[in-house]
C-alpha positions, 0 to 999 in steps of 0.5 A: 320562290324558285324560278322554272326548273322544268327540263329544257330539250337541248338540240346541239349540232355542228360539223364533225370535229368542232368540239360538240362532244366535248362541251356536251360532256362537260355540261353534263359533268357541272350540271346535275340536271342535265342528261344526254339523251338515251337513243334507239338502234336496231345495230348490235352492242358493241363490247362493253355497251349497255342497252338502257344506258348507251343506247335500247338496242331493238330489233328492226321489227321492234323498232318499226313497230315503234315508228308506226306508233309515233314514238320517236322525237327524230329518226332516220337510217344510216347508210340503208343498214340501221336506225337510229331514233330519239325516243319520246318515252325517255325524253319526256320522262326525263323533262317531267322529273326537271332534268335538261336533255342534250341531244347531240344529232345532225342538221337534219335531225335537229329540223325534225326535232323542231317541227315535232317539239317547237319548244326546244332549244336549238344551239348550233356549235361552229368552228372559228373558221373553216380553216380551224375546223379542217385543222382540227379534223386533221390532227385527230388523225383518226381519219383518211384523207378522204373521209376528212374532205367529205366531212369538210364538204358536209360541213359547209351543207351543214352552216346552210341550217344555221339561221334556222336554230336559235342559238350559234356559239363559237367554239374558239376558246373550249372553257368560253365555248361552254360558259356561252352554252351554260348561259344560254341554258340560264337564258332559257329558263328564265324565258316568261312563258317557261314561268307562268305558275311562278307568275300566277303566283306572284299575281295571286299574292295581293289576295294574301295580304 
């Protein structure tokens, strides 16, 4: 008898240049049953983007006519340019057919997504110091000075949320950092409440007997 295989909704945060990314990528690269979430935007596709597969790209109508049905897990707009939203359709499409679904978004996001979904799994990503953290932000060397300084500033605001997510997992060692999360999945599956059918079952056996 299988123990719970219904798709977990993975909240992951963590300040810009911790590493978040690229454990997510390799989740999803071990993991058959685990997709990155598909999000909306009203900005328009860049070269080489597909709309269904990078993000559904919507006009702005279409996408506050969205917002005004409920069907977004998360949204929120970017600088008063454009939004960005989690679709619930595609989430929960995506659980109900036994796949895990990441999503990869902000402090802010991540308590909106839990107010909406409490049985979400919230794991936080962070640096082994914040030290570390500026170093690595300086050696992407795909940033000013500045950006790097407003980035680090946002990370402290950020480490204000940590004790509100269920899991912290320190990326030191990037091959730990993922095995840490892996577990954490694992975990999570084997949750009691996540397998009431198997237990039932198990109840019900002695009439079988």
């Amino acid at each position: 008898m299988n123990q719970n295989r219904k798709g977990l909704l993975l909240v992951v945060s963590g300040p810009a240049g911790v590493g978040k990314g690229t454990i997510n990528n390799t989740l999803i690269e071990r993991n058959s049953d685990i997709r990155m979430s598909v999000s909306a935007t009203t900005r328009a596709p860049r070269p080489g983007e597909i709309d269904g597969v990078h993000y559904f790209f919507k006009t702005e109508a279409e996408f506050e006519k969205m917002i005004a049905e409920g069907a977004f897990l998360e949204y929120m707009r970017v600088f008063d340019l454009h939004y960005y939203g989690t679709p619930k359709s595609f989430v929960e499409q995506e659980l109900s057919e036994g796949r895990s679904v990441i999503l990869e978004i902000d402090v802010h996001g991540a308590m909106r997504v839990k107010a909406a979904y409490p049985d979400a799994v919230l794991i936080f990503i962070a640096p082994p110091s914040m030290s570390e953290l500026k170093s690595r932000l300086i050696h992407r060397g795909t940033e000013s000075s500045e950006v790097i300084e407003r980035r680090f500033e946002t990370a402290y605001q950020e480490l204000e949320f940590v004790k509100q997510y269920d899991y912290v997992v320190v990326n030191d060692i990037l091959d730990l950092a993922i095995a840490r999360t892996e577990q954490i999945i694992s975990a999570e599956r084997c949750r009691v409440y996540r397998n009431g059918e198997m237990i039932e079952k198990l109840q019900g056996g002695r009439n079988a007997l």
